[in-house]
N, C-alpha and C positions, 0 to 999 in steps of 0.2 A: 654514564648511562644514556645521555640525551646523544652522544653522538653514536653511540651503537644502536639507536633505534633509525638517527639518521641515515647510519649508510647500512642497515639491510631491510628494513618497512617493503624499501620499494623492490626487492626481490618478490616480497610474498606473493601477490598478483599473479606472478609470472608463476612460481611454484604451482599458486593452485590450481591453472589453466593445464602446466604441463599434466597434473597428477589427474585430473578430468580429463583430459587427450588421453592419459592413458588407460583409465580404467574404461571410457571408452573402447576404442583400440583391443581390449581383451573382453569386451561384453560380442562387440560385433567378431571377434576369432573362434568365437566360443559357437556362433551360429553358424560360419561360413564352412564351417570343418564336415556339415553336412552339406551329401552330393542333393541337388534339385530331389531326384526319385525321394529318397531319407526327408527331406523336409515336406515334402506333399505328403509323404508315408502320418509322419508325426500332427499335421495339420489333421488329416483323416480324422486320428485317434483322438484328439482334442474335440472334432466336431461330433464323434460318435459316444465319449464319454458324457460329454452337458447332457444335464437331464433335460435343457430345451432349450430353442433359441429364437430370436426376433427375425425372420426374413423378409427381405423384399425382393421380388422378380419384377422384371418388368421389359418392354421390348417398348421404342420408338413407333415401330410402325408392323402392323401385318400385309401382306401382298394384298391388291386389292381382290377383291369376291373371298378372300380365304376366313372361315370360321376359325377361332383357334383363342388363344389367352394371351391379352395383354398385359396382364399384370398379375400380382398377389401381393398380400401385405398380412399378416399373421404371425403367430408361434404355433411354433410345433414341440412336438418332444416326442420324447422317445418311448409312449406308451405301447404303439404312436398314436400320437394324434393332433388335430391343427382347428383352431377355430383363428378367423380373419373374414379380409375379403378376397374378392379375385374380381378381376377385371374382366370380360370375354367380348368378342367380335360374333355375331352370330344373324347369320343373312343379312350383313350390311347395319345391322345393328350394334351397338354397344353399350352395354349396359353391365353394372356393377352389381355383385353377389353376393349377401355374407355366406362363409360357409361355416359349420363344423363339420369334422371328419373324425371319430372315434369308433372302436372294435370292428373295423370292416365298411361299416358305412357311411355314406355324403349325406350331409343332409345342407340345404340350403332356400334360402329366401327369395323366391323368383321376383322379376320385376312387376310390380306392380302387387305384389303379394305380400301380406305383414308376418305371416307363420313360416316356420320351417317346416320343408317336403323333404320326404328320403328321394335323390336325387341319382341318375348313374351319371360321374362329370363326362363323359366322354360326349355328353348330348350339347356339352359347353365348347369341347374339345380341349379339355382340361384334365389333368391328369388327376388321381386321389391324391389330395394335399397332404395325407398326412401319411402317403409313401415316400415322400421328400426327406421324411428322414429315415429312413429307413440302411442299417448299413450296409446292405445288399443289396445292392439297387439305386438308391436314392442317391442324396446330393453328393454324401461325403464319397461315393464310390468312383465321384468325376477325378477325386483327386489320386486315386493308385492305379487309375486304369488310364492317366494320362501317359500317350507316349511319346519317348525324345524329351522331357522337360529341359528348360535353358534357361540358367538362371539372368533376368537382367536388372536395368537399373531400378535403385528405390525411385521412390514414388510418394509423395503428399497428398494428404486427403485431411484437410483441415490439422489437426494441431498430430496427426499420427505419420507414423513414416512405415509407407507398406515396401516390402520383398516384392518381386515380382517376375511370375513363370510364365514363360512360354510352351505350349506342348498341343498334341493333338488328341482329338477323345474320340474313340474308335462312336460311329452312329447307333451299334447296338444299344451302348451304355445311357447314349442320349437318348435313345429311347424307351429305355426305362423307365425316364424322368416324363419327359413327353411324348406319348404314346405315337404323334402321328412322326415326331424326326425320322428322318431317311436313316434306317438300320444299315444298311451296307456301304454309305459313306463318313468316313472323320469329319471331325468337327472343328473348327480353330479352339484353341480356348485359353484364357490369361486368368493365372490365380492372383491374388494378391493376399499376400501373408500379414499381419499388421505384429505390433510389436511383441505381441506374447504368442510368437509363433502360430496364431490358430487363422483360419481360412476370414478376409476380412468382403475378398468378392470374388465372384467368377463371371468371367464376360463369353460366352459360347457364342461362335457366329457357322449357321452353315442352312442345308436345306431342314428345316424343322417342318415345311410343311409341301407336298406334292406338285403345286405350281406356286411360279412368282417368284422364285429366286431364292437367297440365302436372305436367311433373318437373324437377327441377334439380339438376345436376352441378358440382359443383368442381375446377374443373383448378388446381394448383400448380406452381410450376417452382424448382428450385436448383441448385446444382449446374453452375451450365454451364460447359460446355470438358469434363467427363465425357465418356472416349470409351475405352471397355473394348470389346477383342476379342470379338466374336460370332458365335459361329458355330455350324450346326446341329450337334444332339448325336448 
């Protein structure tokens, strides 16, 4: 008995690495069998079924003189609706927002103000937060209305390992999202898929705003199935 555990013990190792390579090997077959368009299609549907999700946008920098939104950080769902903050540039100014957004309207905390006002965002240069989810229109529409998508290499982002597309996003669609992007030009834009198939970021670079050049925002997503009570304050 003692020599038959001597000479196969030290197989097993090797067995279980091969049998991990290969289930492996058939988890990642099972994904690659869809074309880029099929897996942005399927990410869509994942981000339009959560009843809500954790977003962050944010952009590095706006052109200088341009009003517009530096950031956002909230959930939205699919009532729709979005309570958070947003970030904005406004006459050289910048100053941070909480918003809610429920049945049609903004309502938000001006600076230096403790109440919520009903608000139009456009006067922020900000779009209705809680149109972002919207799946006609909103976020999840960047991913079926991308065109040419190409799949390339994964990608790390802490302990996860994202898919990652290349494609262009016609400016009408981006400006859905953000009211002032250039409608009649594409937009660059890179999904990244995380491991259970659903939209993990979207990196959009192009003219989002009139003068100053192309700008680029980072959309993130967590959190999904998040679906907190909202409602106007």
């Amino acid at each position: 008995m003692t020599s038959l555990r001597r000479r196969y013990s030290p197989l097993a190792p090797a067995l279980l690495v091969a049998l991990a390579v290969g289930a492996t090997a058939c988890s990642k077959a099972s994904t690659s069998d869809l074309t880029p368009e099929q897996a942005l299609a399927d990410a869509k549907t994942k981000l339009d079924q959560a009843e809500g999700v954790h977003l962050v946008l944010a952009t590095d920098r706006l052109p200088r003189g341009v009003s517009g939104l530096l950031g956002a950080d909230g959930v939205g769902t699919h009532a729709p609706a979005f309570k958070g903050d947003i970030k904005v540039a406004v006459s050289g100014i910048t100053a941070d927002v909480k918003v809610i957004a429920t049945a049609g309207s903004v309502y938000a905390v001006p600076p230096l103000a403790t109440k919520y006002v009903e608000v139009d965002p456009r006067d922020y240069g900000a779009p209705d937060p809680a149109a972002l989810m919207d799946p006609q229109g909103g976020l999840s529409s960047l991913l079926t209305e991308a065109k040419d998508p190409t799949e390339g290499k994964q990608e790390r982002d802490g302990d996860q390992v994202l898919s990652t597309y290349s494609a262009t996003v016609p400016g009408k669609t981006v400006a859905s999202i953000i009211p002032s992007a250039n409608a009649a030009q594409d937009f660059d834009a890179t999904f990244h898929l995380d491991g259970d198939a659903r939209l993990h970021e979207a990196v959009l670079t192009g003219p989002f705003y009139p003068k100053g050049g192309d700008v680029t925002y980072t959309i993130t997503f967590d959190h999904y199935g998040a679906a907190p009570t909202i409602t106007a304050p």
